[in-house]
ZATI-241651 format. One record per atom (N, C-alpha, C): residue in three letters; atom name; x, y, z. Coordinates in steps of 0.001 Angstrom, whole numbers, plus 500000, padded with zeros to 6 digits. Atoms other than C-alpha are relative to their C-alpha. Layout:
REM residues N
> ALA; CA; X; Y; Z
...
//
This chain:
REM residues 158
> UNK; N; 498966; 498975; 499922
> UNK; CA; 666103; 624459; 778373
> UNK; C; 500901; 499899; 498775
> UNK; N; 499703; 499600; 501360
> UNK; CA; 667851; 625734; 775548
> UNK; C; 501553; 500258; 500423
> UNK; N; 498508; 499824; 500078
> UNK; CA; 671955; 624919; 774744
> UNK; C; 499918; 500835; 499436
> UNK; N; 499556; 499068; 500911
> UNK; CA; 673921; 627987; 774551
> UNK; C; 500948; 499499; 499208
> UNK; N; 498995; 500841; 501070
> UNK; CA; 675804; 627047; 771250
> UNK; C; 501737; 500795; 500412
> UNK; N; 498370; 499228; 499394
> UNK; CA; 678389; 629497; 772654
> UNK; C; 501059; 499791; 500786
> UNK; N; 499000; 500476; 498132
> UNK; CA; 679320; 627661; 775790
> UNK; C; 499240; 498929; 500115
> UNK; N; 500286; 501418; 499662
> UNK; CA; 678810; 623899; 775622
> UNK; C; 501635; 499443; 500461
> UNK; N; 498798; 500575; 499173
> UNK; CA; 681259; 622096; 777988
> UNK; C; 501184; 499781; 499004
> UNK; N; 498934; 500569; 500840
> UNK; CA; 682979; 620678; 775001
> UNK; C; 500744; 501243; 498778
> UNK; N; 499876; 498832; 500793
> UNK; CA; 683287; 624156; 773409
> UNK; C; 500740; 501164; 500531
> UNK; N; 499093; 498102; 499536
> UNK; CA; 685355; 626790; 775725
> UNK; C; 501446; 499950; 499571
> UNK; N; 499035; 500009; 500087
> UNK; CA; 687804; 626447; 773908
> UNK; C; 501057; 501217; 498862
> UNK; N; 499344; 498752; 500650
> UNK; CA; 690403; 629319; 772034
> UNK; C; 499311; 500320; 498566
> UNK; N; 500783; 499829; 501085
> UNK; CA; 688607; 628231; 768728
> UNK; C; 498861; 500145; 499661
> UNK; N; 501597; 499599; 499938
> UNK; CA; 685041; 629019; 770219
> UNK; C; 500243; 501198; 500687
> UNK; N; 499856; 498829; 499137
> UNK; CA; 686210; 632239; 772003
> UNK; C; 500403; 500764; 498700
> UNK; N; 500046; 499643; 501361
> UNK; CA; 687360; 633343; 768247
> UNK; C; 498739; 500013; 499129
> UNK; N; 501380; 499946; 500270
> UNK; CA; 684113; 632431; 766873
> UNK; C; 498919; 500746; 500602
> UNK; N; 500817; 499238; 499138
> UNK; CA; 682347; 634182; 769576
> UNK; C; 500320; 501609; 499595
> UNK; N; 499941; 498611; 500456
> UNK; CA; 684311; 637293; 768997
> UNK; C; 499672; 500684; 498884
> UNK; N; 500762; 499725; 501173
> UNK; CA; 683661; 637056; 765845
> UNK; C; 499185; 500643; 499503
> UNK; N; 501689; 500025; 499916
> UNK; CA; 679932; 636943; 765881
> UNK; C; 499462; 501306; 500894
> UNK; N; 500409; 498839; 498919
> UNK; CA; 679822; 640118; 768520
> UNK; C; 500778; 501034; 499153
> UNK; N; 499247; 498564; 501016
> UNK; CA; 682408; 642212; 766284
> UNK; C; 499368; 500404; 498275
> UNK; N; 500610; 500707; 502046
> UNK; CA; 680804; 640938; 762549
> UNK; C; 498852; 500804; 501159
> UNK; N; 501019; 499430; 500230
> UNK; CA; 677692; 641993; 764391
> UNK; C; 499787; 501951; 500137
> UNK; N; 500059; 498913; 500078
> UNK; CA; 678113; 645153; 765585
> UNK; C; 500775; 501028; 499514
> UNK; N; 499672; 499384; 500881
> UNK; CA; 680292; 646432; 763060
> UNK; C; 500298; 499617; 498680
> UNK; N; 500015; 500550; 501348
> UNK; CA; 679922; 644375; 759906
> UNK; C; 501268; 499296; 499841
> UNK; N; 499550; 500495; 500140
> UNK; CA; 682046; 642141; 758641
> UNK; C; 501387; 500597; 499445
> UNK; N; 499372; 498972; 500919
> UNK; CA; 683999; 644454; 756017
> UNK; C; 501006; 500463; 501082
> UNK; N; 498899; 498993; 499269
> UNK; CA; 685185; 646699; 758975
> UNK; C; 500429; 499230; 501195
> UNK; N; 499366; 500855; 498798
> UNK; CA; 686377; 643939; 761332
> UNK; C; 501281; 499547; 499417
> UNK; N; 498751; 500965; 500895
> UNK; CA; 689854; 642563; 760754
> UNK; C; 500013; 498924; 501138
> UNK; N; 499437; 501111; 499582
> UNK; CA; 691327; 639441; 762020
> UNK; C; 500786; 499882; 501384
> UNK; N; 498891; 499430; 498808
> UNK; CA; 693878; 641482; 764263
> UNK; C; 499249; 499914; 500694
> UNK; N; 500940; 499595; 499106
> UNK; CA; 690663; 642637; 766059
> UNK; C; 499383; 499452; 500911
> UNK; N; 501089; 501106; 499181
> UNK; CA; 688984; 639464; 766877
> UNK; C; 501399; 499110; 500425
> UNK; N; 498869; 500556; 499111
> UNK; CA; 692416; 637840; 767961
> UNK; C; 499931; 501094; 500926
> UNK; N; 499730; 498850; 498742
> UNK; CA; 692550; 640849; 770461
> UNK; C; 498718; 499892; 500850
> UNK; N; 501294; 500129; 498944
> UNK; CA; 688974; 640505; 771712
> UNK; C; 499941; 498699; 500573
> UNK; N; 500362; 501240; 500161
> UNK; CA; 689127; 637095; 771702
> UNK; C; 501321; 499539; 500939
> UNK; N; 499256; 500795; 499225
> UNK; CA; 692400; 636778; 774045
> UNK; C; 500977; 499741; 499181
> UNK; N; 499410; 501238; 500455
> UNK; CA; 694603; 634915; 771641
> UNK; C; 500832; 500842; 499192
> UNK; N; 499426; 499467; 500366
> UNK; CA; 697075; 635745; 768938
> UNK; C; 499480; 500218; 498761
> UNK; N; 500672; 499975; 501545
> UNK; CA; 696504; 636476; 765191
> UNK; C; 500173; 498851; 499116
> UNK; N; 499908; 501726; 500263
> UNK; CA; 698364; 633459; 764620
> UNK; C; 499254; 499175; 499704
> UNK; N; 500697; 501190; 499470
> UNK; CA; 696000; 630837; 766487
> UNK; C; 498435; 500624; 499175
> UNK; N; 501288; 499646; 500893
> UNK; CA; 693110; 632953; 764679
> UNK; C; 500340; 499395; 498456
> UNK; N; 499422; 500279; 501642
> UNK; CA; 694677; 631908; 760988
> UNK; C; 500105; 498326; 500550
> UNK; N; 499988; 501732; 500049
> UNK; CA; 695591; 628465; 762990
> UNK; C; 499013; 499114; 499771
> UNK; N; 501577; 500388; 499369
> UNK; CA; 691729; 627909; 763754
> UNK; C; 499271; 499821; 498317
> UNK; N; 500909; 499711; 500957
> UNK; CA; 690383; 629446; 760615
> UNK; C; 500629; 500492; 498670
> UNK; N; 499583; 499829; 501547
> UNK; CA; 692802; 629657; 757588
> UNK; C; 499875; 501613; 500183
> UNK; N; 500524; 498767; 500654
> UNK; CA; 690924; 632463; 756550
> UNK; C; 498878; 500983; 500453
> UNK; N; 501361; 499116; 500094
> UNK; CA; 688532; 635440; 756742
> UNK; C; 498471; 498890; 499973
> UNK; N; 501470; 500246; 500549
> UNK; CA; 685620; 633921; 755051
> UNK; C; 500427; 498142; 500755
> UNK; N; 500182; 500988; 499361
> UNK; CA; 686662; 630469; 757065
> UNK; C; 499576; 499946; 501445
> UNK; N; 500362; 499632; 498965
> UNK; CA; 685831; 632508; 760043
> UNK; C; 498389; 499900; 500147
> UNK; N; 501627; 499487; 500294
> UNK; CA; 682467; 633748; 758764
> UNK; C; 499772; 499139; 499688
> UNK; N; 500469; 500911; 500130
> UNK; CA; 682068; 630518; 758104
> UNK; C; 499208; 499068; 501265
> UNK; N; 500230; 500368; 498916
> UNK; CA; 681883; 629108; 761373
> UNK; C; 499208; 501030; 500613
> UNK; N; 500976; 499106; 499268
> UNK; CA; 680303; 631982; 762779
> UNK; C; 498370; 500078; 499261
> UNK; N; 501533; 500516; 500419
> UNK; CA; 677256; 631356; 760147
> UNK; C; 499370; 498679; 500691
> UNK; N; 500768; 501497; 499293
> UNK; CA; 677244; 627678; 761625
> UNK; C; 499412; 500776; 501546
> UNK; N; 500962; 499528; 498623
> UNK; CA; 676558; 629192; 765136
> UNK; C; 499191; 500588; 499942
> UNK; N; 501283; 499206; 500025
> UNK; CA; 673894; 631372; 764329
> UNK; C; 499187; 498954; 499739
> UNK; N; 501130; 502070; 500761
> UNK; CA; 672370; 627514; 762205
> UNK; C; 499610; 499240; 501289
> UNK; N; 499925; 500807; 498667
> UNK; CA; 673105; 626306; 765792
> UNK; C; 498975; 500344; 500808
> UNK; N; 500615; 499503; 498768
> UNK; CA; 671435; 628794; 767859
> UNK; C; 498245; 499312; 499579
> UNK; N; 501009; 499697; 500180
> UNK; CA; 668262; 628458; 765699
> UNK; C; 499535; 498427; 500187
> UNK; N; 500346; 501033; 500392
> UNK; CA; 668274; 624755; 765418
> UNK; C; 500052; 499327; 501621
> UNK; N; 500378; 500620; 499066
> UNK; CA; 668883; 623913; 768606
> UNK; C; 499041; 500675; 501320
> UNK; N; 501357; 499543; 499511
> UNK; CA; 665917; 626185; 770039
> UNK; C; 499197; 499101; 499526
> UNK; N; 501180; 501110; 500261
> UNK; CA; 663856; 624377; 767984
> UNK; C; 499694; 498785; 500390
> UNK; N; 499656; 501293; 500052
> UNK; CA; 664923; 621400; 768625
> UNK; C; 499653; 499698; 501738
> UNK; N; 500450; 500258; 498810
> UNK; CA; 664304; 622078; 772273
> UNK; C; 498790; 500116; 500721
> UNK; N; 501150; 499700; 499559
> UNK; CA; 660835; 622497; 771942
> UNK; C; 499276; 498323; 500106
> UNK; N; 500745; 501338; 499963
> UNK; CA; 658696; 618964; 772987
> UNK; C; 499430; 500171; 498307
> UNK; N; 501173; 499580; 501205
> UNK; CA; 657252; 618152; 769542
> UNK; C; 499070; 498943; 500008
> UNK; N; 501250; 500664; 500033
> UNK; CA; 654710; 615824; 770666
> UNK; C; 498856; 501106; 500550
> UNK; N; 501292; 499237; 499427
> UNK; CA; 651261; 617386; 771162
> UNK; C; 499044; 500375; 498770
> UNK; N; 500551; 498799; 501298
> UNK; CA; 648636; 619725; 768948
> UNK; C; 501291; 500018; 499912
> UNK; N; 499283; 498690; 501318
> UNK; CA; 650171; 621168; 765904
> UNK; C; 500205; 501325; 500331
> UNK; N; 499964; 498455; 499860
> UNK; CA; 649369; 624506; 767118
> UNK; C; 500623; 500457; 501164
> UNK; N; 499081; 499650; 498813
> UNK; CA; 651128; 624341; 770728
> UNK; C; 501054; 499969; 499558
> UNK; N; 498327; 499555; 500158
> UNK; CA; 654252; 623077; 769366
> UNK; C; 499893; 500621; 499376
> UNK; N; 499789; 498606; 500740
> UNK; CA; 654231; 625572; 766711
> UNK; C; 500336; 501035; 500987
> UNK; N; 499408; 499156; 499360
> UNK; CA; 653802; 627910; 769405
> UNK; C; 500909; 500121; 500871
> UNK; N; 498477; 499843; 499314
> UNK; CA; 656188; 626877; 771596
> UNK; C; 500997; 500344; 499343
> UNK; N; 499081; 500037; 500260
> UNK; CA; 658708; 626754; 769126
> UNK; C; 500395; 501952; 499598
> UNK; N; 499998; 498633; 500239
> UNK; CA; 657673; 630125; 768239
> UNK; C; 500836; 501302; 501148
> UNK; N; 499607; 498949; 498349
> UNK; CA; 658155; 631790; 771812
> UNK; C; 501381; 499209; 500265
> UNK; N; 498447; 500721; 499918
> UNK; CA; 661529; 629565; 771986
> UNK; C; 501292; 500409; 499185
> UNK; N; 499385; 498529; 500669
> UNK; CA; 662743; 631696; 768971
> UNK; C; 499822; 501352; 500373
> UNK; N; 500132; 498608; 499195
> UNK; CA; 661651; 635019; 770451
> UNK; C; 500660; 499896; 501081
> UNK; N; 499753; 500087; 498913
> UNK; CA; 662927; 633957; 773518
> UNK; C; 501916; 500279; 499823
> UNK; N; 498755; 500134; 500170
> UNK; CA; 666465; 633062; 772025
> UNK; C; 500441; 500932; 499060
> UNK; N; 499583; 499217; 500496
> UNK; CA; 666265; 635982; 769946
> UNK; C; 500125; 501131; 500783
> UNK; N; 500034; 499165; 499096
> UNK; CA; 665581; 638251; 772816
> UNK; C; 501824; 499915; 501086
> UNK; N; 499066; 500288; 499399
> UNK; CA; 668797; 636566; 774775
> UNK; C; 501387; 500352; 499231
> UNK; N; 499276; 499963; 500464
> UNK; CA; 670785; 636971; 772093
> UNK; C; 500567; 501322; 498432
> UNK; N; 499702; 498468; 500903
> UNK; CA; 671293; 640591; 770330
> UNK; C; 501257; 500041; 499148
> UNK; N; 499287; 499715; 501183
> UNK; CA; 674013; 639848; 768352
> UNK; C; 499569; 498754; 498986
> UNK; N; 500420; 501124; 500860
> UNK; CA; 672793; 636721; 766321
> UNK; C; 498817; 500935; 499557
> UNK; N; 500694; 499423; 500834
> UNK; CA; 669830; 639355; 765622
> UNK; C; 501031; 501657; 499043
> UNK; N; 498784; 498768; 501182
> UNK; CA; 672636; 642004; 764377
> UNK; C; 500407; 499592; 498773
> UNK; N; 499232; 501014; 500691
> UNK; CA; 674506; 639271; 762591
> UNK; C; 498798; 499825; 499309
> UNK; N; 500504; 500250; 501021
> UNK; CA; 671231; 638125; 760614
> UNK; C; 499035; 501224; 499271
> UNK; N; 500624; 498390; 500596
> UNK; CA; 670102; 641978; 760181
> UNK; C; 501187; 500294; 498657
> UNK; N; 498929; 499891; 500842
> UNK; CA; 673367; 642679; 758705
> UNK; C; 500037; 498770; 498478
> UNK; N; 500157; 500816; 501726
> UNK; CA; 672906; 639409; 756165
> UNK; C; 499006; 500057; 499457
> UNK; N; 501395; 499810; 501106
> UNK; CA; 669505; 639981; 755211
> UNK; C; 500317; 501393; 499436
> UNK; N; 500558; 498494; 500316
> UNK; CA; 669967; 643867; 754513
> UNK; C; 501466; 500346; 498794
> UNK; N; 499020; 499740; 501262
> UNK; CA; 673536; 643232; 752460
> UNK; C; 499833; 498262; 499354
> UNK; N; 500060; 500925; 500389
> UNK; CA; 672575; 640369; 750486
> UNK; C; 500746; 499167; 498772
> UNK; N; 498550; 500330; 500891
> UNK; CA; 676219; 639713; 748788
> UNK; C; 500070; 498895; 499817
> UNK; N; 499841; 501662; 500404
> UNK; CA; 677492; 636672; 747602
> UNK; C; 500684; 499531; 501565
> UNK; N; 499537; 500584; 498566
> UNK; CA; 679358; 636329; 751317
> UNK; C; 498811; 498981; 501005
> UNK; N; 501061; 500044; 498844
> UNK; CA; 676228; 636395; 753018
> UNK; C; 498809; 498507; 499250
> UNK; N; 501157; 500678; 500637
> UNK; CA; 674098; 634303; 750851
> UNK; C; 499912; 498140; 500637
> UNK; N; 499571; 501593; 499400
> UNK; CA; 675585; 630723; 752451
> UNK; C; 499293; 500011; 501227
> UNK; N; 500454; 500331; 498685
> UNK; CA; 674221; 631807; 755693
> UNK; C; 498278; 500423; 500204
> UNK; N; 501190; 500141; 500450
> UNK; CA; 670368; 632317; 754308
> UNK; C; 499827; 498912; 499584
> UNK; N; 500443; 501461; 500393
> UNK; CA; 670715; 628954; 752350
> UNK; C; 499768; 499286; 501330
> UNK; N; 499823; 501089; 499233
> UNK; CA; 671762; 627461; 755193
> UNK; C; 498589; 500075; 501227
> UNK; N; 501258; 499648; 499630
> UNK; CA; 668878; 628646; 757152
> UNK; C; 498665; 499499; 499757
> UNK; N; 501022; 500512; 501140
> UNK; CA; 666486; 627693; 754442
> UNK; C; 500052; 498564; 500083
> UNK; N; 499658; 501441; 499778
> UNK; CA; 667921; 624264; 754749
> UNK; C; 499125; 499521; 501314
> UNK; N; 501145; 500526; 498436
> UNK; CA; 667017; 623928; 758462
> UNK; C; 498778; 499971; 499875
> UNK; N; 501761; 499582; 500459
> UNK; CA; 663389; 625486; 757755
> UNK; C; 499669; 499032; 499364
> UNK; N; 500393; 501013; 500909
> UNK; CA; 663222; 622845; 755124
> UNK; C; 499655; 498372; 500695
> UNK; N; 499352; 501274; 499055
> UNK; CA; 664628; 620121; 757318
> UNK; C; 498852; 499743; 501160
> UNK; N; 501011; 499668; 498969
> UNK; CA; 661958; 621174; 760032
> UNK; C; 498906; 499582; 499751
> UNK; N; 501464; 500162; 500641
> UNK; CA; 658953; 621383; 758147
> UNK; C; 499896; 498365; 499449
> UNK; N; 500326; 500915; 500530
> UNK; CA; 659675; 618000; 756550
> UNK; C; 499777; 499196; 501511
> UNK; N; 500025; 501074; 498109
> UNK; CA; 660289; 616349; 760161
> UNK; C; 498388; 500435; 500711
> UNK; N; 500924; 499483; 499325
> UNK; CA; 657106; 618066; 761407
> UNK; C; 498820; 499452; 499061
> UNK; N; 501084; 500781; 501062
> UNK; CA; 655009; 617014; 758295
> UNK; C; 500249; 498271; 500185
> UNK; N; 499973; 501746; 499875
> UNK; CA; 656188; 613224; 759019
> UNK; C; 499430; 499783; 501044
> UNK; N; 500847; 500215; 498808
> UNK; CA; 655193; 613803; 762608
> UNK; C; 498513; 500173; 500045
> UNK; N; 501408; 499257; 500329
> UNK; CA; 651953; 614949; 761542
> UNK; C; 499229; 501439; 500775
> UNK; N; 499985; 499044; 499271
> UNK; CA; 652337; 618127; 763024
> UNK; C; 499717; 501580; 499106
> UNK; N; 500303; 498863; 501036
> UNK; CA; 652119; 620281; 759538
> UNK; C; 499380; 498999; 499238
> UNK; N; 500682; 499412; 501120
> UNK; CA; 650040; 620435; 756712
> UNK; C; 500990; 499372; 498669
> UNK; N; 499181; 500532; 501423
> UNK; CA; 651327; 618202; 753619
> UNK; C; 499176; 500560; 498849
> UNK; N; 500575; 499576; 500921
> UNK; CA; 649044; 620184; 751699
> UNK; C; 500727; 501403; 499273
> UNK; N; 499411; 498720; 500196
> UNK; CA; 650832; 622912; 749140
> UNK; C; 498927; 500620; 499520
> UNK; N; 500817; 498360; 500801
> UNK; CA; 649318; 626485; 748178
> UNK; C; 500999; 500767; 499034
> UNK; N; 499204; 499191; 500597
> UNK; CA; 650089; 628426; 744887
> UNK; C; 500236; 501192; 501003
> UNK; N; 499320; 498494; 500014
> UNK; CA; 652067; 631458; 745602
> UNK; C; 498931; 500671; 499223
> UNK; N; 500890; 498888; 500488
> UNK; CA; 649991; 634358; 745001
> UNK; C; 500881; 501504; 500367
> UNK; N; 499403; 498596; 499822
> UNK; CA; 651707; 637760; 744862
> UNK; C; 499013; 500728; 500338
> UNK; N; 500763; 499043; 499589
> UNK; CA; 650398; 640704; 746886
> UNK; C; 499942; 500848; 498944
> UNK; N; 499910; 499203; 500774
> UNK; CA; 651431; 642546; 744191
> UNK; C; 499040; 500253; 498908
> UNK; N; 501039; 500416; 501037
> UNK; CA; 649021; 640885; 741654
> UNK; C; 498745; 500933; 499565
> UNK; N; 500950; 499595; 500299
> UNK; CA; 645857; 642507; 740354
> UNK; C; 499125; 499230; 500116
//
């Protein structure tokens, strides 16, 4: 079973109910057209304790990139990885579909950063890339991937 990163016991707290709103307002209306006022108002709290929490704007979207790092990492992470290569793979596979299906704004939120690919957004693709990285190496030690590399070949190629 798969922690929601949203609501862990040690997490209901004013500065995860800000983050949350966050992540539901950033998704379904971009980041740009959200203010601060907005997500202190959805979020219960004052504009204050939002600036107390998070300084800033982009210290918001900061934290709200870690929870999306969260959601993905700790799906994975909740898949058994002893077995075939090709079950866990697929488990982990249907464990992301699963937690992408549950969770429609973490697929808004990484629609919205793949499709404006600004300098804002770009921290929360690295960071992504990181995990993926982080994964594959842990999975290649387990002997669960393929330590073998392939050139890149462009479709594009002739």
């Amino acid at each position: 079973m798969v922690v929601n990163p949203r609501a862990t016991d040690d997490d209901l707290t004013a500065k995860a109910r800000i983050r949350n709103a966050a992540l539901d307002l950033y998704a379904e209306h971009g980041e740009e057209r959200v203010s601060l006022r907005a997500i202190a108002t959805a979020a219960g709290v004052t504009l204050g304790l939002v600036q107390h929490h998070y300084k800033t704007k982009a210290g918001l979207r900061d934290s709200v990139d870690q929870l999306v790092v969260d959601y993905f990492s700790q799906t994975v992470n909740s898949v058994d990885p002893h077995g075939n290569p090709a079950t866990v793979a697929a488990a982990r596979d249907a464990a992301v579909r699963e937690m992408l299906a549950d969770n429609p704004a973490v697929v808004q939120y990484l629609r919205r950063a793949i499709l404006d690919p600004s300098e804002r957004n770009i921290h929360l693709v690295d960071a992504l890339v990181e995990l993926t990285r982080h994964e594959v190496a842990a999975m290649r030690s387990a002997g669960l991937a393929s330590t073998r590399t392939f050139p890149l070949r462009s479709s594009f190629a002739p």
